[in-house]
Each structure stands twice: as C-alpha cells, then as structure tokens.
C-alpha positions in Angstrom: 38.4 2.2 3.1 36.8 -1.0 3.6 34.2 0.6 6.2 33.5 3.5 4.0 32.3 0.3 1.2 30.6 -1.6 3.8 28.6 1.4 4.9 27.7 2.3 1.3 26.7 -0.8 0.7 24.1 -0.9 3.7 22.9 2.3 2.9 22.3 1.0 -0.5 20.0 -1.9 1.0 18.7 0.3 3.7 17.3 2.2 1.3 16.3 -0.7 -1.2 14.3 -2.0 1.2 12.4 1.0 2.4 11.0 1.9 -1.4 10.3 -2.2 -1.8 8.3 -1.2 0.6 6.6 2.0 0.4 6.0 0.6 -2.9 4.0 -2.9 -2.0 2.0 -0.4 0.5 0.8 1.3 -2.4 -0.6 -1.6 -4.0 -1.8 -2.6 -0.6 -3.6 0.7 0.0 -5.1 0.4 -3.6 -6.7 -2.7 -2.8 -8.2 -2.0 0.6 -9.8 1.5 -1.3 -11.4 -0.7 -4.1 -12.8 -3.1 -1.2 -13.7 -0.2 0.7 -15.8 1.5 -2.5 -17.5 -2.0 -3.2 -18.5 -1.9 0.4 -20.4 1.6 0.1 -21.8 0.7 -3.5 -23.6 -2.2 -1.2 -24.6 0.0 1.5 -26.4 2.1 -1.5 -27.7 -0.7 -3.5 -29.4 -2.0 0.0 -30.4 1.7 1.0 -32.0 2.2 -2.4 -33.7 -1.2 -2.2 -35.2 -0.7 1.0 -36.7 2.5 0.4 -38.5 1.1 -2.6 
C-alpha cells in the first residue's frame, strides 16, 4: 500500500513539473516572438530608409 502512495505521489510531481514547465516555455517563446518582430520592424525601418 505504501508503494501504491509513493508512486502516486511521484506521478503527482512528475507531472507538476512537466506543466511548470511547458508553461515557463510559453512565456519563454512569447518573448523570443516579440524580439524576433522588433528585429524585422528594424530590417523595414532600415529598408525603407535606404531606399529613400
């Protein structure tokens, strides 16, 4: 019986653990789009520049 908690319980922070996470990767993946869209806002503010 004592197994069967101990494995629950593992499970439990297995999977706790996994979501923390996926979760923080969101967040991480948010960030790198924003940096990624002011990158190509620069590339067209320096395209449009140079072709004026």
């Amino acid at each position: 019986m004592m197994k069967r908690n101990f494995l629950k319980a593992s499970l439990l922070i297995l999977l706790g653990s996994y979501a923390a996470a996926g979760l923080s990767a969101c967040n991480t993946v948010e960030g790198a789009g924003r940096d990624v869209k002011a990158t190509g806002s620069s590339i067209e503010d320096s395209a449009a520049r140079a072709k004026n």
